[in-house]
C-alpha positions as CSV (number, residue, x, y, z in Angstrom):
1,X,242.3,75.5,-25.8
2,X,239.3,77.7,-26.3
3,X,237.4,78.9,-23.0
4,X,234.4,77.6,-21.9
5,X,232.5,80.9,-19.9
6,X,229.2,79.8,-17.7
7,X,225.9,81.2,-18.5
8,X,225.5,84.4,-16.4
9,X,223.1,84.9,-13.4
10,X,219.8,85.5,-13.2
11,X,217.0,86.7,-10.7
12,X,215.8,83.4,-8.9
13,X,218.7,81.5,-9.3
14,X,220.6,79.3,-6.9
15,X,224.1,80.1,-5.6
16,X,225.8,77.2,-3.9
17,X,228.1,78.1,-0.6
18,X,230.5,75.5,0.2
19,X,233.9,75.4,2.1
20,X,236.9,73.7,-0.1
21,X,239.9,75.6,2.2
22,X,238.7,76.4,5.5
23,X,235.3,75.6,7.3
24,X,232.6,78.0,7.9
25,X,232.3,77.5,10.9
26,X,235.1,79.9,11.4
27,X,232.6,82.8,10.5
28,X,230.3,84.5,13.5
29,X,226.4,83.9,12.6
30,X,226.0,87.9,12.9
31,X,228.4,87.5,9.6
32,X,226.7,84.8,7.8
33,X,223.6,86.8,8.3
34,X,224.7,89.6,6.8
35,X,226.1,88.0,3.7
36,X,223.3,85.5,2.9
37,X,220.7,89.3,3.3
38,X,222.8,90.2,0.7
39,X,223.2,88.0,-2.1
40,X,219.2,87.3,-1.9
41,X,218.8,91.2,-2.3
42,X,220.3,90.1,-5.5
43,X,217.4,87.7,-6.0
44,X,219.9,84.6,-5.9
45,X,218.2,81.4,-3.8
46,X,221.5,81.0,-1.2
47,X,221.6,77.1,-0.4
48,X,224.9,75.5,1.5
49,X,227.1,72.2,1.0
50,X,225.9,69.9,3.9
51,X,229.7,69.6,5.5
52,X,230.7,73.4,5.1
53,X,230.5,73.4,9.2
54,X,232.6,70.8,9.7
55,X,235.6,71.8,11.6
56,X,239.1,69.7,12.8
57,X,241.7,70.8,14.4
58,X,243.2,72.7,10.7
59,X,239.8,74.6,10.6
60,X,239.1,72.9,7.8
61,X,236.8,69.2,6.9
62,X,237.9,66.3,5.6
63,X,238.9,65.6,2.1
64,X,236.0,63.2,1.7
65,X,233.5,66.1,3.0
66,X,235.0,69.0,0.7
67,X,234.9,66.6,-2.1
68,X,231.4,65.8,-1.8
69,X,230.0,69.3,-1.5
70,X,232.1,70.3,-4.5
71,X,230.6,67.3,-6.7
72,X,227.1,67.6,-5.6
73,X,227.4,71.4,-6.5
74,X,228.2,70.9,-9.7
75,X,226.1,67.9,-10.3
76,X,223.1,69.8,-8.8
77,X,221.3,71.5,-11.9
78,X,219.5,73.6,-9.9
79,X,222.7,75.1,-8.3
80,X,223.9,78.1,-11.4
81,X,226.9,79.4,-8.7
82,X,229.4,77.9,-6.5
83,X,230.9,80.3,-3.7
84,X,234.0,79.5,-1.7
85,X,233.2,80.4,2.0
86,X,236.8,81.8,2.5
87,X,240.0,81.0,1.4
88,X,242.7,78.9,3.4
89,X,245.7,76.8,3.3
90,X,244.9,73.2,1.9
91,X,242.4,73.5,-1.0
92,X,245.5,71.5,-2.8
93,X,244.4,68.4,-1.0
94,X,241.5,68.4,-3.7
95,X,243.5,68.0,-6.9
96,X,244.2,64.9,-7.2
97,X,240.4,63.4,-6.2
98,X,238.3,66.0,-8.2
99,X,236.1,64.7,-11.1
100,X,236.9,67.3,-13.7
101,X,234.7,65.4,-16.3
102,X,231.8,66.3,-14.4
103,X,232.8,69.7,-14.5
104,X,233.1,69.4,-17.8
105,X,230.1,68.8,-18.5
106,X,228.0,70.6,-15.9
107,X,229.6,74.0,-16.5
108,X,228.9,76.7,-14.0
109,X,230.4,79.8,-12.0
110,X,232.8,78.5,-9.7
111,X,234.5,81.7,-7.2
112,X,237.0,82.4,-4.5
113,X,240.3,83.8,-3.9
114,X,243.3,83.3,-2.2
115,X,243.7,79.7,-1.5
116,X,240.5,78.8,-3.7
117,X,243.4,79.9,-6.5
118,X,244.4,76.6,-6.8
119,X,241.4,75.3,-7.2
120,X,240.3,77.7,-10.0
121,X,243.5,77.2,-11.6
122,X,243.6,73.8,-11.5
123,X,239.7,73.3,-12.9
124,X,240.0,75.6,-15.9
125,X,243.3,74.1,-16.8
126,X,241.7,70.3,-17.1
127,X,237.6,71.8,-18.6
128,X,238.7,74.8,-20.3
129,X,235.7,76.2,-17.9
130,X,236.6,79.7,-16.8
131,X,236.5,79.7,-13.3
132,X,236.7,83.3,-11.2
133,X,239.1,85.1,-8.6
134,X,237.0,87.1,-6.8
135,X,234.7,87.5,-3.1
136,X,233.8,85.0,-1.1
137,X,231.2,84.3,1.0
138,X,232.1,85.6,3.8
139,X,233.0,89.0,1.9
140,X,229.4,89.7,1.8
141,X,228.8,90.9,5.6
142,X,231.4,93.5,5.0
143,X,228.9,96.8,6.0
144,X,231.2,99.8,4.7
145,X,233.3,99.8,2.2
146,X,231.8,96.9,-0.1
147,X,230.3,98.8,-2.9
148,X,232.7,98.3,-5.1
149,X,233.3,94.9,-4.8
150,X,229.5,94.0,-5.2
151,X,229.2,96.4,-8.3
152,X,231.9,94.4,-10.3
153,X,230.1,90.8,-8.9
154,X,227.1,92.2,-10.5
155,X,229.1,93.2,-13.6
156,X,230.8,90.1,-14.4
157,X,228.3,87.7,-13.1
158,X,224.3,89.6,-13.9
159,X,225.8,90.8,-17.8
160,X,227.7,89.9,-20.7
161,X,229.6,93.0,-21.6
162,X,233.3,94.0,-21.2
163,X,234.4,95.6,-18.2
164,X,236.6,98.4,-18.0
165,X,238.3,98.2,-14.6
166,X,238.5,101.4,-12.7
167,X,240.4,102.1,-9.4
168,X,238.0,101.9,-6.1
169,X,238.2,105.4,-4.8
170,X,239.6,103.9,-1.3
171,X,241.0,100.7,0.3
172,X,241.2,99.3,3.5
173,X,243.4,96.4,4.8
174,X,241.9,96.2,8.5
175,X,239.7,93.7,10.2
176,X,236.6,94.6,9.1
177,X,235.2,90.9,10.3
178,X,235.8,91.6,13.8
179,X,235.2,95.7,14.1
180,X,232.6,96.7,11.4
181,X,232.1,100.7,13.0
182,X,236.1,101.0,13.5
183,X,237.0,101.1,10.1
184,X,240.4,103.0,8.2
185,X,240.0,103.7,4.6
186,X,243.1,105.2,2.8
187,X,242.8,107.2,-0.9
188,X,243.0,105.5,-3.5
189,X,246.2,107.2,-6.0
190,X,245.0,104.9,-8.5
191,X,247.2,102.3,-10.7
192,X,251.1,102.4,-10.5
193,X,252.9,101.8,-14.1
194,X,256.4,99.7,-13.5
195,X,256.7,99.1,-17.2
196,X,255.0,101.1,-19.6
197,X,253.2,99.1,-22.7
198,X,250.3,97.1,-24.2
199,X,249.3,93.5,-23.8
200,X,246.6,90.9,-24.7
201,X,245.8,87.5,-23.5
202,X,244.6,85.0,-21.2
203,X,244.3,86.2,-17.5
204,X,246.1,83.2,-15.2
205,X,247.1,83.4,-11.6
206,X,245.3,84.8,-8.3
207,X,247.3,84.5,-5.3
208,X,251.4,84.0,-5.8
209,X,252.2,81.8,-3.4
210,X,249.1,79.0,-4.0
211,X,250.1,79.7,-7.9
212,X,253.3,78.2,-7.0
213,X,252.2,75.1,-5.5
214,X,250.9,73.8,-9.0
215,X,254.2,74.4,-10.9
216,X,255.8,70.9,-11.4
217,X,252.3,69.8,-11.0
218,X,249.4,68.8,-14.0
219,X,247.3,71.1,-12.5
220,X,248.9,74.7,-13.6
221,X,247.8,76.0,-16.3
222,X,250.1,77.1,-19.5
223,X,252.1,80.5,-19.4
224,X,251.6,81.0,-22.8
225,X,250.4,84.2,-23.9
226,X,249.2,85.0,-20.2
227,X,248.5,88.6,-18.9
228,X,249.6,87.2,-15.2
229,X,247.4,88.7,-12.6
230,X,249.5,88.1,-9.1
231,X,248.9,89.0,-5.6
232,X,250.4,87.9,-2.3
233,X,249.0,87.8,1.3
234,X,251.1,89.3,4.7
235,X,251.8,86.7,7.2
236,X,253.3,89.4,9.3
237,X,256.7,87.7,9.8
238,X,259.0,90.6,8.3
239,X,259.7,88.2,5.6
240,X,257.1,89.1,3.2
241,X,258.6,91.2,0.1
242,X,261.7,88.1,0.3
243,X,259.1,85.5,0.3
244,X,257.3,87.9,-2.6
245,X,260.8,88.1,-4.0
246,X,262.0,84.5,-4.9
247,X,257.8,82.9,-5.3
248,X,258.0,85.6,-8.2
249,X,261.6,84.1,-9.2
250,X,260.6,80.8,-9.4
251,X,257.5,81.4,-11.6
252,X,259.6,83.4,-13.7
253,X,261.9,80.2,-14.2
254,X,259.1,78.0,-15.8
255,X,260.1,77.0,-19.2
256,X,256.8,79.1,-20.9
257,X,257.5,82.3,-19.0
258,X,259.4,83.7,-21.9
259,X,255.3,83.9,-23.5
260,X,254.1,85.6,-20.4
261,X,252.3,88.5,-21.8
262,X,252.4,91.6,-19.0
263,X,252.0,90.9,-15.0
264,X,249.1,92.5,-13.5
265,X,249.9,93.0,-9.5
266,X,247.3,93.3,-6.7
267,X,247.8,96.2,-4.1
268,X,249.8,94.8,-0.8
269,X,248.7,95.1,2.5
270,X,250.4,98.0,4.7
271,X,251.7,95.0,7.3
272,X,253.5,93.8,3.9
273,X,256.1,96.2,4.0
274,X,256.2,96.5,0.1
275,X,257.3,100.5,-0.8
276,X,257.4,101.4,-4.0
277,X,261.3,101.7,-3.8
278,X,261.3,97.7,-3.0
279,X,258.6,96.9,-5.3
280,X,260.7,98.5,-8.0
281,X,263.9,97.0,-6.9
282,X,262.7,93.4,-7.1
283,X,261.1,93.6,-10.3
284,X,264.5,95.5,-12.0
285,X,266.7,92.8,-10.8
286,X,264.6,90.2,-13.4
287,X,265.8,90.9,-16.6
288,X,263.2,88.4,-17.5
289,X,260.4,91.0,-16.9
290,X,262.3,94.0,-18.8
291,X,260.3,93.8,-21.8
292,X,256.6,93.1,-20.6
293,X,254.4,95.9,-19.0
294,X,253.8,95.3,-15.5
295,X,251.0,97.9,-13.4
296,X,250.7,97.4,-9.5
297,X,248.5,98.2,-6.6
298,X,245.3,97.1,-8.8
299,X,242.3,95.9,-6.9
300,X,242.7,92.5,-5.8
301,X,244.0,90.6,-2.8
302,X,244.1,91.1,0.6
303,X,242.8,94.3,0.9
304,X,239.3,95.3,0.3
305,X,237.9,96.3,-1.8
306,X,238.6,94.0,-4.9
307,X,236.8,93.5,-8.4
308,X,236.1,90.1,-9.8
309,X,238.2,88.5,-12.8
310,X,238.5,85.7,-14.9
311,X,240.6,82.9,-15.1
312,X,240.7,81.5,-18.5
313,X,239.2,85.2,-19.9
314,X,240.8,87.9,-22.0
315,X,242.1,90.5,-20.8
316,X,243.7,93.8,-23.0
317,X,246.2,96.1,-21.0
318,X,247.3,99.4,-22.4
319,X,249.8,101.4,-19.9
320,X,251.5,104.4,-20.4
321,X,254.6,105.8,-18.5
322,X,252.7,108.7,-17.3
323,X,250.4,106.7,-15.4
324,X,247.1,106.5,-17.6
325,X,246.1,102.4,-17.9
326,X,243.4,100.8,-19.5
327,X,242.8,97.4,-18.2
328,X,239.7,95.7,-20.3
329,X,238.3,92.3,-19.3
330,X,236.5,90.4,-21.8
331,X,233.0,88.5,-20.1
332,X,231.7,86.1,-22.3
């Protein structure tokens, strides 16, 4: 299946917020402030879905409403960009209902993370369109610490060239949304090689544990000559690097993980609890994963700042076991 990528972004065009996982009317209007100032400095018109702040007792809208605002975004042709307003829990719900032959045919940037994974997943797997893991809406009112994460929207979104991806000099994995002066921002030691090696292919994945709710499914995509880009979220239970431990093992048991390509692994948050001796463990006790390279604590997830990627893109990976990585992203 050859990958469909959406034409890029340009000044004056229209960027389409709407709220497939949870509502926005979870986010403070100090915060949506801030992020619509920023996405016009861009020069992008920012427009919403008319049930984004419709809220029931999940924090989320109905089916019906998220369907809607996801069809009429893409049937819009004024609308060039469609924004998740924050991830979730029950994006899922959608699969079965979505009209993927209007996608088809009305190509366009579709972006989230986290929950909005299975989503993304899910669309590029039935249009071939690549779809992107990457910032929500509400990531825009972050006030420190964001540069990063808006230079690489710019990069994949504003230009067609490759992207070599860099590590952020610092990270942060506190609650920016409620404190924006209190902030704690750790150095960046840059990527962590588990297996040394080289790799091309097609970039699949986003979060772990949404991943895993479309195995068994017709809505995950093929393993087949994947560069696997993974990264889980703390729920700050103490169970965290187990639950990591066996959603890893049963990805690894799909019958096309034998053509997974190398694993790509977004940096955990401190409340995770994943050391690097754990880390290391887990991933020696898969003899499955003995012969791919696998780098870590890369700059996506659940802490901030992250770089945008796509799903459905290329992606060439070239680590070696002292610690210098080149990770390439093809953008058109």
């Amino acid at each position: 299946m050859k990958s469909i990528f959406p034409d890029k972004l340009k000044v004056g065009d229209e960027i389409r917020i709407i709220a497939p996982s949870r509502s926005m009317g979870i986010i403070s209007s100090t915060n949506r402030a801030l992020a619509i100032k920023v996405l016009e400095s861009l020069g992008l018109q920012v427009t919403f879905g008319q049930q984004v702040d419709e809220q029931d007792i999940m924090h989320s809208s109905s089916i019906e409403s998220r369907l809607t605002d996801l069809h009429e975004a893409f049937a819009d042709p004024n609308v060039k960009a469609i924004l998740a307003v924050i991830g979730g829990y029950n994006s899922n719900q959608l699969l079965d209902f979505i009209d993927y032959n209007l996608i088809k045919q009305k190509p366009k940037i579709f972006c989230g993370f986290s929950d909005i994974t299975a989503l993304g997943n899910a669309i590029y797997h039935h249009t071939a369109l690549v779809t992107y893991s990457g910032v929500h809406f509400s990531s825009f009112a972050m006030q420190k610490g964001f540069e990063y994460s808006l230079e690489h929207f710019k990069k994949i979104f504003f230009k067609a060239d490759k992207i070599s991806l860099l590590p952020s000099k610092e990270w942060s994995d506190d609650a920016w949304y409620l404190n924006q002066e209190k902030r704690i921002f750790h150095p960046n030691h840059g990527y962590k090689v588990i297996n040394a090696g080289q790799a091309e292919g097609k970039i699949i994945g986003g979060n772990l544990g949404t991943f895993r709710l479309l195995c068994g499914t017709p809505y995950k995509p093929t393993l087949d000559n994947a560069i696997l880009f993974l990264e889980e979220v703390s729920n700050a239970s103490g169970t965290d690097v187990y639950e990591f431990d066996r959603n890893l093992q049963s990805l690894i048991q799909d019958p096309h993980f034998a053509k997974v390509r190398a694993i790509v692994l977004g940096r955990f948050e401190n409340s995770f609890g994943m050391t690097n001796e754990k880390l290391r463990y887990i991933l020696s006790t898969k003899s499955a994963l003995k012969t791919i390279p696998i780098i870590a604590d890369v700059d996506f997830g659940h802490t901030t700042p992250i770089f945008t990627f796509p799903i459905g893109g290329l992606c060439r990976l070239h680590a070696e076991a002292f610690g210098n990585v080149t990770l390439l992203l093809e953008n058109h």
